[in-house]
N, C-alpha and C positions, 0 to 999 in steps of 0.2 A: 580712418582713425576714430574712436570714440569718444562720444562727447563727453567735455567741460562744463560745469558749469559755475560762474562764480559769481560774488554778491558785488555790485560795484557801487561805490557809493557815492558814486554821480549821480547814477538815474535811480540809487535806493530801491533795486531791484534785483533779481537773479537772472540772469543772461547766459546763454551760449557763447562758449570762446572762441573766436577766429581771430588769431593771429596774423596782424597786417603782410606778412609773407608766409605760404604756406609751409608747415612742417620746424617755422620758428619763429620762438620766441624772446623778444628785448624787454627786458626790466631793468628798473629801475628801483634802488631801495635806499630809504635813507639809512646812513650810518652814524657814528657816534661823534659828538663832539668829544675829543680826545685833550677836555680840561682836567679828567680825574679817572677813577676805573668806572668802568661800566659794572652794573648794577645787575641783579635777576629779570626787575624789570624791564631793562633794555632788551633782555639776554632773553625774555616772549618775542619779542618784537623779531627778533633773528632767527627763531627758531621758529616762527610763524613764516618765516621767509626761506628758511632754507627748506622745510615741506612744500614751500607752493614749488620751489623748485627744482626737488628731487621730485613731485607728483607730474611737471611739466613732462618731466624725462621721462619717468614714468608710462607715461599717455605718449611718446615717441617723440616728443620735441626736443630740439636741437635749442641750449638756452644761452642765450648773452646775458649776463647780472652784472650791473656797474652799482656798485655801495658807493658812499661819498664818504668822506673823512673832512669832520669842519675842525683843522687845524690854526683858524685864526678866528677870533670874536672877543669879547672885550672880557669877557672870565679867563681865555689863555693868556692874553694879552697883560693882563693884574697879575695872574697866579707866576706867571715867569719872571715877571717885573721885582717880586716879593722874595721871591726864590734867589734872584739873582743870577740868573741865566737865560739863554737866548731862546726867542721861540720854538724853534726846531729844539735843541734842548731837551723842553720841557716838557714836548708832546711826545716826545721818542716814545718816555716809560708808559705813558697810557698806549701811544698805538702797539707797542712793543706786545705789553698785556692783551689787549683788546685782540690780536694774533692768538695768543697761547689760550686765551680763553674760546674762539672760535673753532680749535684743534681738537680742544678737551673737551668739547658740547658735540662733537663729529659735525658742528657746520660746515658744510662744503664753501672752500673758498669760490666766490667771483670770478668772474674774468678782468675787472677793474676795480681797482679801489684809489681813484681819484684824489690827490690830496688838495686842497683850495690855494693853496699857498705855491703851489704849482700850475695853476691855471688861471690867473689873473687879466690876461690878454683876452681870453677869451669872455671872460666876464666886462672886460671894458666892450669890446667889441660888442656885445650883447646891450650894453646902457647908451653906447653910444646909436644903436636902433632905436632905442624908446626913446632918447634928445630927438631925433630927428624925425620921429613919429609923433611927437608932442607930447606924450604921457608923464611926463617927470619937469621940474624946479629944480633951482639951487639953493640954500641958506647954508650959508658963511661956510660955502665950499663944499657942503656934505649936497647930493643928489639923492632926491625923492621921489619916487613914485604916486603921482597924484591919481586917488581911487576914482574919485569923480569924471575921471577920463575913462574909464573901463565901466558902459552901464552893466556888465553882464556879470561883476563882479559878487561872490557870494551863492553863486547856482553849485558850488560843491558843498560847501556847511551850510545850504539851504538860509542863510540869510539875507537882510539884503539891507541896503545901503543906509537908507532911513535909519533902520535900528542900532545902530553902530553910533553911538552918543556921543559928543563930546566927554574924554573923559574918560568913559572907557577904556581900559587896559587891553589892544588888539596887537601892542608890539612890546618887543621890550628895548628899541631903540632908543637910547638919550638922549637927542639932538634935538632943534627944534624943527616944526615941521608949523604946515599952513594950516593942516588937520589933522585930529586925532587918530583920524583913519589910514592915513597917508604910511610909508615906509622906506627905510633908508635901502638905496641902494650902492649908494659908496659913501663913505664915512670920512669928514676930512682927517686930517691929521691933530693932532694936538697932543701936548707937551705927554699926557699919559701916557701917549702910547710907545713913548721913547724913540726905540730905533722900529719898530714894525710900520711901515710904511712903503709904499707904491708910488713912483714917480711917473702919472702916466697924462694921456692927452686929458682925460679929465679932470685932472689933479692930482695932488699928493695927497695920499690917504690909505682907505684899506676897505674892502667889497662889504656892505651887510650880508647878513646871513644867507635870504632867500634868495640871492640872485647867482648865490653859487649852484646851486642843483638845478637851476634853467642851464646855466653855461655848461655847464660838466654834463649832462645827461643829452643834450643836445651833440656835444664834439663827440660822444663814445657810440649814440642810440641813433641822432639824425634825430629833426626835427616834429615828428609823432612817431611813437614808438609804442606799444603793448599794453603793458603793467606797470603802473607807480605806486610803490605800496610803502608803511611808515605804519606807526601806530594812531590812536586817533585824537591824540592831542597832538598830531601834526596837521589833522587837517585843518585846522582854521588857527592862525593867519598863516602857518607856513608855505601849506599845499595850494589854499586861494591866491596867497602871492605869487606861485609857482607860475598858478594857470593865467596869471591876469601877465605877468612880464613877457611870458612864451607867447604868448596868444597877440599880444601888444608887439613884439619885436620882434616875432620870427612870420607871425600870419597861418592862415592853414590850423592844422590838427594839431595837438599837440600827445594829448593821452587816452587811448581806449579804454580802457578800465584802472579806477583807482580801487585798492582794496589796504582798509584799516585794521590790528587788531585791536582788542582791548586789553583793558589795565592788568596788570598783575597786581591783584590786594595783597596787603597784609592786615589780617582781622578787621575785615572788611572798607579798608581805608588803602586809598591808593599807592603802590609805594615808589617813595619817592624821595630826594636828599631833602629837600624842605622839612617833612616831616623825621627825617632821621629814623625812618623804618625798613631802608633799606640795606640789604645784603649783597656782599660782591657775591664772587665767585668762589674764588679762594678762600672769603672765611667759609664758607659754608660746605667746602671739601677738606678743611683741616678737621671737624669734627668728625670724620671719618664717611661719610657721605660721594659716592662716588660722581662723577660729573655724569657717567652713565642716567643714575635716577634721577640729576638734577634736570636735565634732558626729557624722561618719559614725564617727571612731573609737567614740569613747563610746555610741554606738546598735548600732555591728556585732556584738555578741554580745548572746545571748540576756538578758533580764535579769534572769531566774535564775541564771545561768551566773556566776560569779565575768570579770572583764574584765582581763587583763593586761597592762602598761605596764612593757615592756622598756625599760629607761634605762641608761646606763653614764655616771657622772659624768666619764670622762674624752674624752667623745663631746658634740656639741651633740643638744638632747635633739628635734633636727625629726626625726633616723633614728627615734627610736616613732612615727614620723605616715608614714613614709614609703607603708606600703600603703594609707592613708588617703586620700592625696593622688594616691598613683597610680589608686585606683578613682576619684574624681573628674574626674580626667584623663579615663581611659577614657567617663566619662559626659559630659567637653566634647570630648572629640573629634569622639564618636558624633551629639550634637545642633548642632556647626558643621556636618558630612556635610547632613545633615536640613537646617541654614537654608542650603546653596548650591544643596540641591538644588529647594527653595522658589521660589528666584530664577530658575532654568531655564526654568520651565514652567508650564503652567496647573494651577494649585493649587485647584479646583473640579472635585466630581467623585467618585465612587465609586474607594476606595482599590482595589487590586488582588487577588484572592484568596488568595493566596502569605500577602500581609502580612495583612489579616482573620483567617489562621486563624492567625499567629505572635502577634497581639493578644489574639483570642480567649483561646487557650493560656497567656499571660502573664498575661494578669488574670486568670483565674481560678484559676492558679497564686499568684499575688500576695495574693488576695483570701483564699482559701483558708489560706498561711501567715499570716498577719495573724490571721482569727477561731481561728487553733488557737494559744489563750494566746501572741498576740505573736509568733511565729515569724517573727522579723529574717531570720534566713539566710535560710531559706525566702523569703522577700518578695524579700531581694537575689539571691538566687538565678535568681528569674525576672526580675529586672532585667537582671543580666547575662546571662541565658541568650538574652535577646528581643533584647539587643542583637549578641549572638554568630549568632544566627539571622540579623539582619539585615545585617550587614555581609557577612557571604555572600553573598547576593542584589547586594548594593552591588559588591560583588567584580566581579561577573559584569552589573553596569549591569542592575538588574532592579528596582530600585526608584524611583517615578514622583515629581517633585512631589504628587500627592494622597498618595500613602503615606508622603511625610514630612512631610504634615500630621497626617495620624493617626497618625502615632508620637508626635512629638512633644505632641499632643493628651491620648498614654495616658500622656505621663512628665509632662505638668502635672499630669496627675489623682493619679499617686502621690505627687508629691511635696507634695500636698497631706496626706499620713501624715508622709514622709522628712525633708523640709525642707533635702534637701541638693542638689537637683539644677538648682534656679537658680544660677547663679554669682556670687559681689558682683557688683556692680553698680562700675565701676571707669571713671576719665576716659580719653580719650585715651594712649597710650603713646609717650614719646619713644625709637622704638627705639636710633637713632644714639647717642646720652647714655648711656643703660644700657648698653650693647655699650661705650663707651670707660670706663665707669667700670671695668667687668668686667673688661677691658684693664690698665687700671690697677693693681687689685687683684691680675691676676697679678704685673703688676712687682713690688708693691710684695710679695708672696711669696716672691720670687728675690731679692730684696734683702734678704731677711730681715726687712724692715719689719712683723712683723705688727701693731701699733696700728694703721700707716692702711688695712692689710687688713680687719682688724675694723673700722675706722671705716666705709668704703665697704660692706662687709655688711649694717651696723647700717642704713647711710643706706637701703638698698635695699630691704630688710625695712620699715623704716618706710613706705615707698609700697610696695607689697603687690608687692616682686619676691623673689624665693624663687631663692635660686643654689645650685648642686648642683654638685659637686667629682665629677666620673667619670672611669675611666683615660681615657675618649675626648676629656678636656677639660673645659671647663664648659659646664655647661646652664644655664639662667634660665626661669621661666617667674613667671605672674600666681600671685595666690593664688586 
């Protein structure tokens, strides 16, 4: 099998990948706390996840992914409370979303998406190792994990124990603890939290956050397992809390490689609900923006690399998508070329040498960027470069029916990683109708009517027509 390699941000270095069994691999990914929709930002973090794991397969591995869903925490907990309905309830609509939106991105579902509110036993059984391994306290019923018991603590976010001040903001548990450093692992009960409460051997209450993805990632993956990956304001405190409980309560190994991505900006500022610069999902496909390019945007840079999302609130926000959609273009141009040249001729048959060694070249160009830690450019790189080689050839009538079998052949095989290079799937087109709507919409611009201008945009966008304002006039195309 050919080698992997990826950046792990344990040893802050690039590594060889050997999977603790060989030919498979178990990861591990955090998923969304299911208080609200999930965000673009979140929606890097997944799609940073669903390529490590279509690349695994990719590379021949056989892959287990368990997501966690944090269904209980003191935001679901208030927001259902306000609401006036029941936990479950309240989380339905966002896990409900957080589905549909995974569908419309082509993220490939997991094999588990564990919910916390279903695995509670197991997280007692996991605190009640750390009680009887000595690492944890009680005040006033709530259990904590005492850091000062774990010297090895901080060898993931490189800090270390010293620097961790009183005072410092390292949780965002409200409870009282011995030290600031310290963190809840079961939360007692009190009056706020109404009816959401656990009646168990260690009390009535309800699990803090980090001790749910040691519990859940252990009952699915077993005790050290592959890859833990998250974005990287996971890793400190959630990921060090991870390694210091597992490592504390279960002994042995726990994680081979951890891998982080970064931020999704917006105008160079992280986005994020604090700042109220974020975009779901949904709003950002009602403007007519297909989920297709919201996908190639969010994958096109490395996922180390910070991702930037130029927005002007006095602009509609499809201009951030626009190089998005134009490399899509480029890739339905290039594969309508390929099915009329299908149609032509006999399409059986050994492709031509010209195209063999532009294939060749490509894929292992492809293949190559991919095993060196995820290398997107690199990958799109020989996407577009194979397709720039071939339209050459096209140029000058040198490519046969059999060689627009095998190209297209080699962009089903990629986009078995990409996931962006089929196009929706869309009915029939009533040209004549959209052309008079279009029509219309200019009038109704020169009359200064912009409501039924926006109306006629909105209607268009709703069935996947995307219209574009050029000094040359307007253009339309599908999403």
């Amino acid at each position: 099998m050919e080698e992997l390699r990826f950046y792990n941000t344990f040893t802050r270095r690039k590594e060889p990948f050997k999977p603790i069994i060989a030919d498979e691999v178990r990861m591990y990914t955090c998923g969304p706390t299911v208080h609200d929709f999930a965000h673009l930002g979140n929606y890097r973090a997944y799609i940073f996840e669903d390529i490590l794991r279509r690349t695994l397969k990719f590379f021949g591995y056989s892959v287990i992914q368990v997501m966690n869903l944090t269904d209980v925490d003191d935001k679901t907990i208030r927001k259902s409370r306000e609401r006036g309905v029941t936990l479950q309830e309240y989380t339905r609509e966002y896990t409900e979303s957080f589905f549909e939106d995974l569908d419309a991105l082509r993220i490939e579902r997991a094999e588990f998406y564990p919910e916390a509110t279903k695995h509670i036993p197991e997280m007692v059984e996991l605190i009640e190792k750390l009680i009887a391994n000595g690492h944890t306290y009680e005040t006033d019923g709530s259990i904590y994990f005492r850091i000062s018991s774990f010297p090895a603590y901080g060898r993931l976010a490189n800090v270390k124990l010293d620097d961790l001040r009183s005072g410092v903001r390292v949780d965002s548990d409200e409870y009282e603890k011995e030290d600031v450093r310290d963190f809840a692992l079961w939360k007692s009960w009190t009056p706020d939290d109404g009816d959401v409460f656990w009646d168990t051997s260690i009390g009535k209450g309800r699990p803090g956050w980090h001790i749910e993805c040691s519990a859940m990632s252990t009952k699915y993956l077993g005790e050290h397992f592959d890859i833990h990956s998250g974005g990287v304001d996971n890793i400190f405190p959630h990921h060090e809390n991870e390694i210091a409980q597992s490592l504390c309560g279960y002994g042995g190994d726990f994680v081979n490689v951890w891998m982080h991505n970064a931020h999704l900006m917006v105008n160079s500022e992280k986005m994020s609900k604090s700042l109220n610069n974020f975009f779901k999902l949904k709003e950002v496909t009602s403007t007519g923006i297909s989920p297709r390019a919201v996908r190639y945007f969010l994958l096109s840079a490395h996922y180390r690399q910070p991702l930037n999302l130029v927005y002007d609130p006095d602009n509609n926000i499809t201009d951030s998508f626009d190089a998005a959609s134009g490399a899509l273009d480029r890739i339905d141009e290039f594969r309508t070329k390929l099915a009329e040249l299908q149609k032509q001729g006999e399409d059986s048959g050994e492709a031509g040498d010209d195209i063999l060694d532009i294939i060749d070249k490509a894929r292992s160009s492809f293949k190559g960027a991919l095993g060196n830690d995820l290398d997107i450019s690199g990958a799109l790189g020989a996407l577009f470069g194979m397709i720039k080689d071939v339209n050459r050839l096209l140029d000058e009538a040198q490519v046969t029916a059999v060689d627009a079998v095998a190209l297209d052949d080699l962009l089903m095989d990629w986009d078995r990683v990409l996931g962006v290079i089929r196009p929706e799937e869309r009915g029939e087109i009533d040209v004549e109708r959209i052309e008079a709507l279009i029509e219309e919409r200019k009038q109704a611009r020169q009359a200064k009517d912009f409501a039924r201008s926006d109306e006629i945009r909105d209607l268009l966008a709703s069935e996947g027509i995307i219209i574009q304002d050029t000094p040359g006039g307007v253009r339309w195309r599908k999403k």
